[in-house]
DSSP file (Angstrom, degrees, kcal/mol; ACC not computed):
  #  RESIDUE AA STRUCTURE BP1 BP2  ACC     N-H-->O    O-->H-N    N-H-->O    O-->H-N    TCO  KAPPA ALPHA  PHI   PSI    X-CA   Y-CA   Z-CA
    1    1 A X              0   0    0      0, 0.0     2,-0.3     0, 0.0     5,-0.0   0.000 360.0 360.0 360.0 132.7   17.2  -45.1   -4.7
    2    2 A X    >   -     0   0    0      1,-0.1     3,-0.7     0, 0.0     4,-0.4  -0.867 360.0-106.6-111.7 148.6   16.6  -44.8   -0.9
    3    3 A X  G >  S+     0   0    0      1,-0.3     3,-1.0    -2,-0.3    -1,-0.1   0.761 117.2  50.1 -38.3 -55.6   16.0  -41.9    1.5
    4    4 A X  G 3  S+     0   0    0      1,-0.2    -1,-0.3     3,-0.0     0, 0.0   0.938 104.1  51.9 -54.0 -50.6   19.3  -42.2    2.8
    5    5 A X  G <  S+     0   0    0     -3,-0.7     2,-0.4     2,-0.0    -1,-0.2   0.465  77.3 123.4 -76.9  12.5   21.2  -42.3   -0.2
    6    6 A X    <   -     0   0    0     -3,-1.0     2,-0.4    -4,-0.4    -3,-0.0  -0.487  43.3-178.0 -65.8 130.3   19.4  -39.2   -1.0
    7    7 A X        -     0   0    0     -2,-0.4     2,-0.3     3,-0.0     3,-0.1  -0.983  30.0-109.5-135.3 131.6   22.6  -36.3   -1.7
    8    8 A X        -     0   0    0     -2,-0.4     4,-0.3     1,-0.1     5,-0.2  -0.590  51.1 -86.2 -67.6 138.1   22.2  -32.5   -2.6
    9    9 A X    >>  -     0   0    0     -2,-0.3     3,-1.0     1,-0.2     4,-0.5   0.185  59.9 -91.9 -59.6 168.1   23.2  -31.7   -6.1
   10   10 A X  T 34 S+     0   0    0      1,-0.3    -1,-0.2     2,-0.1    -3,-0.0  -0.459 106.5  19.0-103.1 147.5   27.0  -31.1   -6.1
   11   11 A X  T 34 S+     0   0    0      2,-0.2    -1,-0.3    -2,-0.2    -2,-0.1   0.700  99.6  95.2  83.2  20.2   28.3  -27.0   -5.6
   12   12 A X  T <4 S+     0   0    0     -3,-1.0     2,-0.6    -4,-0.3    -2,-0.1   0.767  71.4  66.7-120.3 -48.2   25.0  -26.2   -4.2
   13   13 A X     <  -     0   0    0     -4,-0.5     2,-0.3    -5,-0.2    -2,-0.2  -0.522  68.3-164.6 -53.9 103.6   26.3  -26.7   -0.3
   14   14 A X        -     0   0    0     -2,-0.6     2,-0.2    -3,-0.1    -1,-0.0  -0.701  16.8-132.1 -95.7 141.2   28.8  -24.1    0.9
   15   15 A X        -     0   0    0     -2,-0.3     2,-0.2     3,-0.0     0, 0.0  -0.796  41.0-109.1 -87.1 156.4   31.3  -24.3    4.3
   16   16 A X        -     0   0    0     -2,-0.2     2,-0.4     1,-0.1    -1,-0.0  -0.649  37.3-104.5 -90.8 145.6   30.9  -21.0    6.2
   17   17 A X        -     0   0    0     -2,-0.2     2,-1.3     1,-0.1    -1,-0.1  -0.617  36.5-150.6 -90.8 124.3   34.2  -19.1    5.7
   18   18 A X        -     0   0    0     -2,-0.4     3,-0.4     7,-0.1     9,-0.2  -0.555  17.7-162.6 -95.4  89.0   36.2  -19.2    9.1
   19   19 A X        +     0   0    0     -2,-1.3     9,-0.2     1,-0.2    -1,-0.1  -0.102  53.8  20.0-135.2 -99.8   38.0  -16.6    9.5
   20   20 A X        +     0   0    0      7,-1.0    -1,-0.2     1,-0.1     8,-0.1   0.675  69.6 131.6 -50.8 105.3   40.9  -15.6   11.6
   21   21 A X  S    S-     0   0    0      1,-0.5    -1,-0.1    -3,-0.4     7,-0.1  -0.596  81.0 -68.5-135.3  40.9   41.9  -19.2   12.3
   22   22 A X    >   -     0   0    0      1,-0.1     3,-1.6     2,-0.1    -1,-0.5   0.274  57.9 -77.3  81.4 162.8   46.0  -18.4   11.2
   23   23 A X  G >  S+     0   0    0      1,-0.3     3,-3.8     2,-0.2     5,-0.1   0.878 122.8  68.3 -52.4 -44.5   47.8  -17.5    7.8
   24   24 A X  G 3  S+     0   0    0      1,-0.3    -1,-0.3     2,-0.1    -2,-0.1   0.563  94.1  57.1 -62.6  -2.0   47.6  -21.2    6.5
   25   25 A X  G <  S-     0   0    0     -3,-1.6    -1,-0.3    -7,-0.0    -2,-0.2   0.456 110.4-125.2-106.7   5.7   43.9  -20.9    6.3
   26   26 A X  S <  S+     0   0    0     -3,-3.8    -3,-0.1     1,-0.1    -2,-0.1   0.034 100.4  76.6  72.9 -23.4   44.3  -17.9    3.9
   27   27 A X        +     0   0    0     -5,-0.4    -7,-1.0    -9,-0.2    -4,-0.1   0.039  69.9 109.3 -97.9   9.5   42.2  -15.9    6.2
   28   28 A X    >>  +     0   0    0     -9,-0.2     3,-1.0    -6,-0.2     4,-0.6   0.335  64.7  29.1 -98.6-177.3   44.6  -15.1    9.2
   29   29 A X  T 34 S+     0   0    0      1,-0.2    -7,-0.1     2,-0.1    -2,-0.1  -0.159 132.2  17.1  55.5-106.7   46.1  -12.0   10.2
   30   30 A X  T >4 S-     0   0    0     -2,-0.3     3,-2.1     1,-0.0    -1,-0.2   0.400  85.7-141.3 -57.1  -8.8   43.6   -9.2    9.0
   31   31 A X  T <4 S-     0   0    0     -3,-1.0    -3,-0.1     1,-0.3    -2,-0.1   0.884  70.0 -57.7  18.1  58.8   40.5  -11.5    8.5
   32   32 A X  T 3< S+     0   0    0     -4,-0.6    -1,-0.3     1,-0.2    -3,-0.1   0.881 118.2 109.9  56.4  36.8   39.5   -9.6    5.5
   33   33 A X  S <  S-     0   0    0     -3,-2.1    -1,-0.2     1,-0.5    -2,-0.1   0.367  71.7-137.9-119.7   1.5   39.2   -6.2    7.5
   34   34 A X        -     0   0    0     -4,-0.1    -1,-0.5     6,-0.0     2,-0.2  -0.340  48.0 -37.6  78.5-167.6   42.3   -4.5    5.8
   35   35 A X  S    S-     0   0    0     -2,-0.1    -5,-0.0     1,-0.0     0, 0.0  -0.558  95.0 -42.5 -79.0 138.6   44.7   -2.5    8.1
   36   36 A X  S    S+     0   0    0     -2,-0.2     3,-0.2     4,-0.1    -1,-0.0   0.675  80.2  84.8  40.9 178.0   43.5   -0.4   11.0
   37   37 A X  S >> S-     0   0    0      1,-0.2     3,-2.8     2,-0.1     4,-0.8   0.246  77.5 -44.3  72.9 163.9   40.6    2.0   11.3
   38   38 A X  T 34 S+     0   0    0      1,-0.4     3,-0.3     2,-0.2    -1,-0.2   0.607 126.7  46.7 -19.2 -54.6   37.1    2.1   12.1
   39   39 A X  T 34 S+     0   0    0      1,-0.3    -1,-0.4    -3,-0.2    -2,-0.1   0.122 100.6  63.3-111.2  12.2   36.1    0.0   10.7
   40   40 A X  T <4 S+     0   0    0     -3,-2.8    -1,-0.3     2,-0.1    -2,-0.2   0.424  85.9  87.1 -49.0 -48.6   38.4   -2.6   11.4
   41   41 A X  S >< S-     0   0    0     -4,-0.8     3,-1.6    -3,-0.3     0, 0.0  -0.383  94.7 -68.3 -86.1 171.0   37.9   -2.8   14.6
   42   42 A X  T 3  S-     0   0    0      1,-0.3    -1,-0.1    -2,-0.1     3,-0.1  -0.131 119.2  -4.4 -47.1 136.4   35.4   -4.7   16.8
   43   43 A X  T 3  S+     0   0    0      1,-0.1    -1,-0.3    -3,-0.1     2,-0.2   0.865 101.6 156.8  42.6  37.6   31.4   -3.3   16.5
   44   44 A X    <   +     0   0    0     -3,-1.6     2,-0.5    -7,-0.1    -5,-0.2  -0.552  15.1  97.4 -63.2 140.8   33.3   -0.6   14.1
   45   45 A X        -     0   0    0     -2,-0.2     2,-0.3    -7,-0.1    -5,-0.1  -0.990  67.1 -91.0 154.6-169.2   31.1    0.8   11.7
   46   46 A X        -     0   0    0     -2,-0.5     4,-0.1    -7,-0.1     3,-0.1  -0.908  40.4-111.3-154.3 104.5   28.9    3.8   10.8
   47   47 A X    >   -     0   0    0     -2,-0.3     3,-3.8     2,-0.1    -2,-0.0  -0.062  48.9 -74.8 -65.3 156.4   25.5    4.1   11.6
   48   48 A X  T 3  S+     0   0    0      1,-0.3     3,-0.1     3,-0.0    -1,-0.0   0.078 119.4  13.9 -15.1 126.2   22.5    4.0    8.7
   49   49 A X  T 3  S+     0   0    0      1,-0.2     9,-0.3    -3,-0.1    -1,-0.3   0.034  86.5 138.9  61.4  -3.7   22.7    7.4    7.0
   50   50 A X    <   +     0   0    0     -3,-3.8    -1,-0.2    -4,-0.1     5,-0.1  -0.492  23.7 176.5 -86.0 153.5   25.9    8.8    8.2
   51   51 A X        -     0   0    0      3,-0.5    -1,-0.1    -2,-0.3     3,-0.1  -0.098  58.0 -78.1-133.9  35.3   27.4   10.2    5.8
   52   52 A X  S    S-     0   0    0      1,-0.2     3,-0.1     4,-0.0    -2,-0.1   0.294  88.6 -55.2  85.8  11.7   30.9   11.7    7.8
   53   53 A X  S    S+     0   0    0      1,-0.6     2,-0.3     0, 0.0    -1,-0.2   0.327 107.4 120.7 115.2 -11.8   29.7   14.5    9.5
   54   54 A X  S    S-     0   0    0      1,-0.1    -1,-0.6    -3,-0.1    -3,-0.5  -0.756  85.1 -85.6 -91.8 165.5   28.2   16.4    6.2
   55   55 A X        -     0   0    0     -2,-0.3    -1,-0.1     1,-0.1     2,-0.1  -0.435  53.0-110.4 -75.8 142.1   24.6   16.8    7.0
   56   56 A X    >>  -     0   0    0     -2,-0.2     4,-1.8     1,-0.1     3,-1.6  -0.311  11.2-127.8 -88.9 139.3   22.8   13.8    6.0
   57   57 A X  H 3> S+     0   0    0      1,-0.2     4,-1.4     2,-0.2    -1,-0.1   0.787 114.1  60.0 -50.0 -12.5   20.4   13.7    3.1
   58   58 A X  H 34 S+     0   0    0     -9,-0.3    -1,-0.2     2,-0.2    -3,-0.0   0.947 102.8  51.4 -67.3 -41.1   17.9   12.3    5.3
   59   59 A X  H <4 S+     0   0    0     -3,-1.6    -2,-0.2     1,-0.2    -1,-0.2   0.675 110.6  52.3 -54.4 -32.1   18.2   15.6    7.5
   60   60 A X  H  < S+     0   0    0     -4,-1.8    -2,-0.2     2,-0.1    -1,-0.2   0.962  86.6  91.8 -85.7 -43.0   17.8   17.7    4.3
   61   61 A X  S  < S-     0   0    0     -4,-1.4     2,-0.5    -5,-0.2    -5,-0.0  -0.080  89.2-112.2 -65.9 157.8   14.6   16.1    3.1
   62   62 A X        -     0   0    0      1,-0.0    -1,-0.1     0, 0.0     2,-0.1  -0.860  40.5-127.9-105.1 130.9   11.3   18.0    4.6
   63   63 A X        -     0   0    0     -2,-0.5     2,-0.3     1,-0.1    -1,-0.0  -0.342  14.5-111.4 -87.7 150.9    9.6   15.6    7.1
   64   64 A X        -     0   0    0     -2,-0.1     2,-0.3     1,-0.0    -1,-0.1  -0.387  30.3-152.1 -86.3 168.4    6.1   14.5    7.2
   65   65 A X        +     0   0    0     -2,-0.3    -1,-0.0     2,-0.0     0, 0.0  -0.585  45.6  24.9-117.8-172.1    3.8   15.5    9.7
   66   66 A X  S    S-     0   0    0     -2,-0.3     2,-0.4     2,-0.0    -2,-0.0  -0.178  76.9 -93.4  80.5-154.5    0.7   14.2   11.5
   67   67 A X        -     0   0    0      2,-0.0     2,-0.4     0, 0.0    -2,-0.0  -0.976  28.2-115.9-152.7 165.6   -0.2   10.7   11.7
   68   68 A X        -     0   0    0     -2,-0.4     4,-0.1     4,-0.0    -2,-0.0  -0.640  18.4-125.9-141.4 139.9   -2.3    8.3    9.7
   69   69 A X    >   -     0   0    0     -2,-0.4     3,-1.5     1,-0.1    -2,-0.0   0.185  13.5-166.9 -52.4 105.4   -5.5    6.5   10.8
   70   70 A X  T 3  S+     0   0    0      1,-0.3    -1,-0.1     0, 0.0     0, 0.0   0.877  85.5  62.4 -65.2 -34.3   -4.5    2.7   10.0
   71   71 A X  T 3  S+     0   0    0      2,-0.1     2,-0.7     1,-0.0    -1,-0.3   0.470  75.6 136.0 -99.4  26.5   -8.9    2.4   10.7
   72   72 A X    <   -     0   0    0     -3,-1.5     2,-0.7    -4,-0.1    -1,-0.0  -0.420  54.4-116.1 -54.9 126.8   -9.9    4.2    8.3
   73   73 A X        -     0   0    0     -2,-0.7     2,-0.1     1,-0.1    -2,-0.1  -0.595  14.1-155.3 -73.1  92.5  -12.8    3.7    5.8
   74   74 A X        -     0   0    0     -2,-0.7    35,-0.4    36,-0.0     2,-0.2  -0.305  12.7-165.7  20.8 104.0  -12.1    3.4    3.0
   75   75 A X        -     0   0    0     33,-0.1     2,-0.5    35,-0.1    35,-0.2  -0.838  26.6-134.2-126.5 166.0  -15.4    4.5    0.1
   76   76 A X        -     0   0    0     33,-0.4     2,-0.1    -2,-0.2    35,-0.1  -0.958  38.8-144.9-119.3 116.2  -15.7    3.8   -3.3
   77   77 A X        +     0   0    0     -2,-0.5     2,-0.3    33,-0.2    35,-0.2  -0.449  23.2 179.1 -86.5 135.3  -16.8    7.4   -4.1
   78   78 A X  E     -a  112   0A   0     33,-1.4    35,-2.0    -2,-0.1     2,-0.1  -0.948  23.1-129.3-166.5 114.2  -19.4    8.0   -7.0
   79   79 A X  E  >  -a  113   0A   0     -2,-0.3     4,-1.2    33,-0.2    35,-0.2  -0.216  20.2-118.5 -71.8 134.6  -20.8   11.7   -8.0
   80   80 A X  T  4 S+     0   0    0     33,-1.2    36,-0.2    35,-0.4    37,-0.1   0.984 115.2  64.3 -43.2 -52.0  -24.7   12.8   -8.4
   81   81 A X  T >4 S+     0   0    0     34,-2.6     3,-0.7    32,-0.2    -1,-0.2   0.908  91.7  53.1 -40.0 -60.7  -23.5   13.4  -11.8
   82   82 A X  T 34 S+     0   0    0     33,-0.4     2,-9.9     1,-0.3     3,-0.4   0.944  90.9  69.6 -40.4 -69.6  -22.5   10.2  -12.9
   83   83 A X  T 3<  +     0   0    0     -4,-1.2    -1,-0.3     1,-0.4    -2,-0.1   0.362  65.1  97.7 -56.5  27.9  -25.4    8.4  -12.3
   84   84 A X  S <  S+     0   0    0     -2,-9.9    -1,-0.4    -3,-0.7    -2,-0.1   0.487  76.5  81.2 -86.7  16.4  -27.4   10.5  -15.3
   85   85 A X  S    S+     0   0    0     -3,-0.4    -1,-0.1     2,-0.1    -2,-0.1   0.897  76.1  78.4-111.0 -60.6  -26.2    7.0  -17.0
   86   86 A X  S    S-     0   0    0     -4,-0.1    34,-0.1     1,-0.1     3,-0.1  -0.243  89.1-113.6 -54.5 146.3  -29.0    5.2  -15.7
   87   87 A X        -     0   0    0      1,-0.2     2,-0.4    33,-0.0    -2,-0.1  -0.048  47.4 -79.0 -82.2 175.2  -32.4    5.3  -17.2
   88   88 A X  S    S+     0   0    0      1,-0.2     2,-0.4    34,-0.1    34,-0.2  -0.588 114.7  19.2 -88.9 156.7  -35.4    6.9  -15.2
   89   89 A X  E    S+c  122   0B   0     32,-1.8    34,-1.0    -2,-0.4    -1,-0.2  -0.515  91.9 141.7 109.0 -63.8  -37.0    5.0  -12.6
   90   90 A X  E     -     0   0B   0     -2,-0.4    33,-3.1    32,-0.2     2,-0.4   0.573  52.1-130.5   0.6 156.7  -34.0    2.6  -12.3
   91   91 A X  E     -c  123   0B   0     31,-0.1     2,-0.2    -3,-0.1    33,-0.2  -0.976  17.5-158.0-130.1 140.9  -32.7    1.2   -9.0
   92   92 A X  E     +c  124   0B   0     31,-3.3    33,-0.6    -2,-0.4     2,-0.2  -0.586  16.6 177.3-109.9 171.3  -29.3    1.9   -9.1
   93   93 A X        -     0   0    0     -2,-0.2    33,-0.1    31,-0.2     4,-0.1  -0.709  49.9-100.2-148.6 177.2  -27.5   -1.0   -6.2
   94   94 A X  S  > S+     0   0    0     -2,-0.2     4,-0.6     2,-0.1     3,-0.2   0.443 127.2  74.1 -92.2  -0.5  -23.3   -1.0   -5.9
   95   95 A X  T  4 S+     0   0    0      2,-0.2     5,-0.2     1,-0.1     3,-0.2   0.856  97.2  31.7 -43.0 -85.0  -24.1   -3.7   -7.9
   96   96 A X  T  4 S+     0   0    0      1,-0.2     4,-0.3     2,-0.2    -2,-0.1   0.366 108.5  65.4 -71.0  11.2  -25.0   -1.8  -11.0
   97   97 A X  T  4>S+     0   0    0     -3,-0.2     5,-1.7     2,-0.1     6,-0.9   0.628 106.4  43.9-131.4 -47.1  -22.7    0.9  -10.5
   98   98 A X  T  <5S+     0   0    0     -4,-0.6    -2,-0.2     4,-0.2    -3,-0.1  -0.061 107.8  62.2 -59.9   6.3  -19.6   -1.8  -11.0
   99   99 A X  T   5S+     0   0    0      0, 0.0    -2,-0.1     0, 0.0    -3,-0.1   0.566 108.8  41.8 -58.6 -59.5  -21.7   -3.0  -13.8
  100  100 A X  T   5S-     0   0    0     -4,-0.3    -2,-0.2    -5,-0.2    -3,-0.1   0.652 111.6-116.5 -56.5 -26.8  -21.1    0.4  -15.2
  101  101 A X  T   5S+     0   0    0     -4,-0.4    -3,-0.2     2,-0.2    -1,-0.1   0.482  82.7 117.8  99.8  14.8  -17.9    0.8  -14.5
  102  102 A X  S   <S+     0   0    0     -5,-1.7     2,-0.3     2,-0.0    -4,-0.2   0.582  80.2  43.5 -80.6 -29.3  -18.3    3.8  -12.1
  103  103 A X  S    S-     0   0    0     -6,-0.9    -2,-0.2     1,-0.2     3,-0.1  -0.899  71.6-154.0-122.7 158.4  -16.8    1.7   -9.1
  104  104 A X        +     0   0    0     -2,-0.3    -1,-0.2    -4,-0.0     2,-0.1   0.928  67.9  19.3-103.2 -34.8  -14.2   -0.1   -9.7
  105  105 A X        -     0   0    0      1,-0.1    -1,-0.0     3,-0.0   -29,-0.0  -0.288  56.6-136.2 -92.6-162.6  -14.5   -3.0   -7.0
  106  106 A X  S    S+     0   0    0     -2,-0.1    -1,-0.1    -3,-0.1   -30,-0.1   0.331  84.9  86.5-101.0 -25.7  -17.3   -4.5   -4.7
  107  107 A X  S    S+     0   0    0      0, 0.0     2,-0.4     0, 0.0   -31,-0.0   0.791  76.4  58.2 -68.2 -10.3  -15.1   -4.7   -1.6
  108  108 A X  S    S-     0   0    0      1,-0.1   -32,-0.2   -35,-0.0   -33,-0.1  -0.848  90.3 -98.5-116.5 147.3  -15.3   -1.3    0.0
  109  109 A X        -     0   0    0    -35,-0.4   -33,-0.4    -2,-0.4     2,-0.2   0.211  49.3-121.9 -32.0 173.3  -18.5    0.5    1.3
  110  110 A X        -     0   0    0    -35,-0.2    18,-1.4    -7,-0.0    17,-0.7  -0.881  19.3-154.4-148.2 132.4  -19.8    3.2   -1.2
  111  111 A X  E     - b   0 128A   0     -2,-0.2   -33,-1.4    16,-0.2     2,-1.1  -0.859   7.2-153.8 -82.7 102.6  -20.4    6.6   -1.2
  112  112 A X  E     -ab  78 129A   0     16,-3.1    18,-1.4    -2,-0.4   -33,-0.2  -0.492  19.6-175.5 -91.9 111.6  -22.6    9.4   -3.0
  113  113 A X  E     -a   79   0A   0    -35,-2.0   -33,-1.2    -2,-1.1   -32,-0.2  -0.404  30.0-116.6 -93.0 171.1  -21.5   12.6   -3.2
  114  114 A X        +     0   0    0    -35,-0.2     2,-0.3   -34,-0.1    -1,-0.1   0.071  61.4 124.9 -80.4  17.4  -23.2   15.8   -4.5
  115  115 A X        +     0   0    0      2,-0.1   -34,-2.6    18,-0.0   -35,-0.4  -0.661  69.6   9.6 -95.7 135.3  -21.0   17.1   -7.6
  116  116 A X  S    S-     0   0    0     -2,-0.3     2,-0.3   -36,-0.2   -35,-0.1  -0.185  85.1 -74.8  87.8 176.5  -23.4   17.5  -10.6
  117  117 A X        -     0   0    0    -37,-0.1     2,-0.4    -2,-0.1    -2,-0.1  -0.772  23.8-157.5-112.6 168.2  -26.6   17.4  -11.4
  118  118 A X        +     0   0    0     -2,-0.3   -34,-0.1     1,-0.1   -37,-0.1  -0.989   7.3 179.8-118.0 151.0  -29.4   14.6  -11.8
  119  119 A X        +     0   0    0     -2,-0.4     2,-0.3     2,-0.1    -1,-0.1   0.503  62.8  51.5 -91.9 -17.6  -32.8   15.1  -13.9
  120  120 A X  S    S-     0   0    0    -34,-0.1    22,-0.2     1,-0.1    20,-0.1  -0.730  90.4 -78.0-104.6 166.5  -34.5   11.9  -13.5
  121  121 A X        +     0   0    0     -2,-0.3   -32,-1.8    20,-0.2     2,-0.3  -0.329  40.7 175.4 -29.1 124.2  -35.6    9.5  -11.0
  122  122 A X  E     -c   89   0B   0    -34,-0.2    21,-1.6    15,-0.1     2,-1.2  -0.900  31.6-153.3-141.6 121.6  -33.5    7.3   -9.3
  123  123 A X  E     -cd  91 143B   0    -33,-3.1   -31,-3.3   -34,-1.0     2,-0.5  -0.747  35.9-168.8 -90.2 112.0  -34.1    5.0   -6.7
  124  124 A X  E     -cd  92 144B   0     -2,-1.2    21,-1.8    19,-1.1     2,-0.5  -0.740   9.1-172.0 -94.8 125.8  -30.1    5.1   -5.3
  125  125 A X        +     0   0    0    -33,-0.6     2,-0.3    -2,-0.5    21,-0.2  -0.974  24.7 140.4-118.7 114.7  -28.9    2.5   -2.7
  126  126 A X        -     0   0    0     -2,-0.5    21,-1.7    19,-0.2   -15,-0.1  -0.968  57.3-106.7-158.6 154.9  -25.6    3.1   -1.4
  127  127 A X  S    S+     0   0    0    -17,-0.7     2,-0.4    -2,-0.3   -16,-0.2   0.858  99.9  14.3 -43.1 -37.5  -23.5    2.9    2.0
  128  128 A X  E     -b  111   0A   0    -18,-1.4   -16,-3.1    18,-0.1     2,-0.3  -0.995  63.2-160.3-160.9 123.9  -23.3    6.4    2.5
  129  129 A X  E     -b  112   0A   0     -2,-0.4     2,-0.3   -18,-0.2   -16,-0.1  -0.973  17.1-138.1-121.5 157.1  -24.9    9.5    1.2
  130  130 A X     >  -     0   0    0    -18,-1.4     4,-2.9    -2,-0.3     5,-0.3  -0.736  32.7-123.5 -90.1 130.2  -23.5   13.3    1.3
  131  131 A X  T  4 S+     0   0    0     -2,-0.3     4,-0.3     1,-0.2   -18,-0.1   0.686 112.2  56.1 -83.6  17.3  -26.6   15.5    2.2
  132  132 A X  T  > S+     0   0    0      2,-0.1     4,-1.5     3,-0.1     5,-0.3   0.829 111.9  45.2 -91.5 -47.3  -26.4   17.8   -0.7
  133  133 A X  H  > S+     0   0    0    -21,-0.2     4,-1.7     2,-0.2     5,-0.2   0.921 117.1  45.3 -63.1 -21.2  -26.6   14.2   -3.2
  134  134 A X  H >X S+     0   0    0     -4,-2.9     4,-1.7     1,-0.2     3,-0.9   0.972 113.1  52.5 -77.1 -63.7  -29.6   12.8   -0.9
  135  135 A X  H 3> S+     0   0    0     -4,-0.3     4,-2.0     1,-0.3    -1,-0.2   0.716 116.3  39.3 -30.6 -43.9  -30.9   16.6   -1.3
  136  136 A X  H 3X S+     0   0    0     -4,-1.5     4,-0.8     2,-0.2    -1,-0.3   0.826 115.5  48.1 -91.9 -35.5  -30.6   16.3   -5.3
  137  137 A X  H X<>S+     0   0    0     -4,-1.7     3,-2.1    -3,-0.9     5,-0.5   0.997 113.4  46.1 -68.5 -60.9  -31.7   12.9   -5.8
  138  138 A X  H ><5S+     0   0    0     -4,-1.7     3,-4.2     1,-0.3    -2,-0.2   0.908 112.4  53.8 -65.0 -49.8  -34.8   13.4   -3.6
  139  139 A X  H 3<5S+     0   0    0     -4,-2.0    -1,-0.3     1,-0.3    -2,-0.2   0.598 104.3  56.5 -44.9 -19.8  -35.4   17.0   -5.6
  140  140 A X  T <<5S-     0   0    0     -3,-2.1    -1,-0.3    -4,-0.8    -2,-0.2   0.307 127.6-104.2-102.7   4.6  -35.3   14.9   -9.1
  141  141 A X  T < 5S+     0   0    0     -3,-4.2   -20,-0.2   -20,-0.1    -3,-0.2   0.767  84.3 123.6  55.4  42.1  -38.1   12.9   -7.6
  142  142 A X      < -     0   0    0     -5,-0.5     2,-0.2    -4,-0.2   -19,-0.2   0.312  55.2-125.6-122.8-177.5  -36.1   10.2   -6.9
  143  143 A X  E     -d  123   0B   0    -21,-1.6   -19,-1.1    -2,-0.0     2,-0.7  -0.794  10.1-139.6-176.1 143.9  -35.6    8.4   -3.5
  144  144 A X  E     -d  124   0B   0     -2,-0.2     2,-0.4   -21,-0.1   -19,-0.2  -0.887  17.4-173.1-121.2 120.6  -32.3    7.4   -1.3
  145  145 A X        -     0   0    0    -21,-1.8   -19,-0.2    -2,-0.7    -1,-0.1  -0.892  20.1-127.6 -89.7  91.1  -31.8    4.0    0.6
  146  146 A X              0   0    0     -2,-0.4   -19,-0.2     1,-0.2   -18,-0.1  -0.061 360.0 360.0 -49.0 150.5  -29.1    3.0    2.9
  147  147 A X              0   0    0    -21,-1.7    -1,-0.2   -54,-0.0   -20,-0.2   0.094 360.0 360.0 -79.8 360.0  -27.6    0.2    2.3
């Protein structure tokens, strides 16, 4: 078999349907637009969502407002609390924290906030602290390193 003799399998190639090209082509007269009306006629039609003059569901829906920031940051967010999981003295990394199952990926910065409490030590290393968790950590004798 040669490049030329190469054929696409048969029914898979369609002719585009031509129509008002006269009766004898099936396709005459009306070219598959019915009789009269709107929508019949040339650029006839109805734009997206009208819906004849009754008020369009779109109209009815309660709109949003505001805008929202496409650069926004994105944290993977993790409570004082949580961390009682780790022993004391640990140093807890975003590392070990997705070991634990507290974050769920690696990709996105991370953040410690201040809901809960801690009683031990922790040395915590994280993108971002909230200054009530930096406040609790340090208080637990403990000690907070940006990342």
């Amino acid at each position: 078999m040669k490049q030329n003799e190469l054929r696409p399998p048969e029914g898979t190639k369609h002719e585009r349907k031509r129509v008002g090209r006269g009766d004898g082509s099936g396709h005459g007269t009306y070219s598959g637009r019915g009789c009269k009306g709107q929508k019949a006629r040339s650029g006839g039609g109805v734009r997206l969502g009208f819906e004849g003059g009754q008020l369009p569901l779109i109209l009815k829906l309660p709109r949003r407002r505001g805008f929202t920031n496409i650069f926004r940051t994105e944290y993977n967010i993790v409570n004082v609390g949580q961390l009682a999981v780790f022993s004391a003295g640990m140093g807890v990394t975003p590392e070990e924290l997705h070991r634990a199952g507290l974050i769920k990926s690696l990709g996105r910065p991370t953040k410690i906030l201040g809901s809960g409490t801690i009683e031990h030590p922790l040395i915590v290393r994280a993108d971002k602290f909230s200054s009530s968790a930096a406040q609790k950590i340090v208080a637990a004798g403990g000690r907070v390193e940006q990342a």
